[in-house]
N, C-alpha and C positions, 0 to 999 in steps of 0.2 A: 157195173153193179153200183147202186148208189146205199151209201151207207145209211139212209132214211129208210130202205126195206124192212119191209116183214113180212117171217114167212111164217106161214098157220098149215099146219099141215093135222090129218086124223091117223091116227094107227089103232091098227087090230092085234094084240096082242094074246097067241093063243099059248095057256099055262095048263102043267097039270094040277089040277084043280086042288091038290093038297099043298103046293102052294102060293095059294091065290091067294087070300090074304096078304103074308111076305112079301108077296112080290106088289101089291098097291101100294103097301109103304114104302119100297124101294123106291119104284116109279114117283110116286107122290114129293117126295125128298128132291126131286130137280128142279130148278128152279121154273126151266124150260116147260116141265109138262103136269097136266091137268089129270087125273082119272075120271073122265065122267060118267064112266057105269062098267058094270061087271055081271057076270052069269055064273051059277056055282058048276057050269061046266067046265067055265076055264079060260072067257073070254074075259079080255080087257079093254075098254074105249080108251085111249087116249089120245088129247090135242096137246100140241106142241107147238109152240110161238118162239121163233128165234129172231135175229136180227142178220142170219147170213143161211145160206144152207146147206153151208158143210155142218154147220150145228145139227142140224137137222138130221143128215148121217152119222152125225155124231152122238144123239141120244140114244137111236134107233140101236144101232151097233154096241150101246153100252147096253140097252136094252135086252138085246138078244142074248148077252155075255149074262146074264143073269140063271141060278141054278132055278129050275123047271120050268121055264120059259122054251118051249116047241117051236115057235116063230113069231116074226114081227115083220105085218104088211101095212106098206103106205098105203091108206084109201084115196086122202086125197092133199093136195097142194096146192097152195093158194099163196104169191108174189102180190103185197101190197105196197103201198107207200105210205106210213105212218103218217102226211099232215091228211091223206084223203080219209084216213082210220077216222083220226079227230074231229073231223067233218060232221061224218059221218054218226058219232058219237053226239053231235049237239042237237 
């Protein structure tokens, strides 16, 4: 594992809806993860950018441990190498 990694991974987090709000700020409060959209169902998008990927079980599972939070599914994960990020970025 090279300590240049990055991992980007999406989650689905599904809330009961009263509290969605609460729980975007929670989520939003990590350093690690992004809220990018939400449904007054109960749905949350979130991405999540670490540099290892027990982080990545590790927000998740922090995630989950949250009061109205139902679940939280990986959609997807993605293993990069920050200088090809950079690259990629110019």
């Amino acid at each position: 594992m090279s300590k240049n990694e990055v991992h980007i991974s999406s989650l689905v987090v599904r809330a009961k809806p009263n509290y969605l709000d609460a729980l975007i700020k929670q989520i939003s409060a990590f350093d690690e993860a992004e809220v990018y959209g939400s449904n007054p169902e109960g749905k949350i998008v979130v991405v999540v950018e670490t540099s290892q990927q027990k982080f990545v079980s590790e927000v998740i599972d922090q995630i989950n441990a949250f009061e109205g939070v139902l679940s939280v599914s990986l959609i997807f994960h993605q293993v990069d190498d920050q200088k090809s990020l950079a690259r990629e970025c110019v």
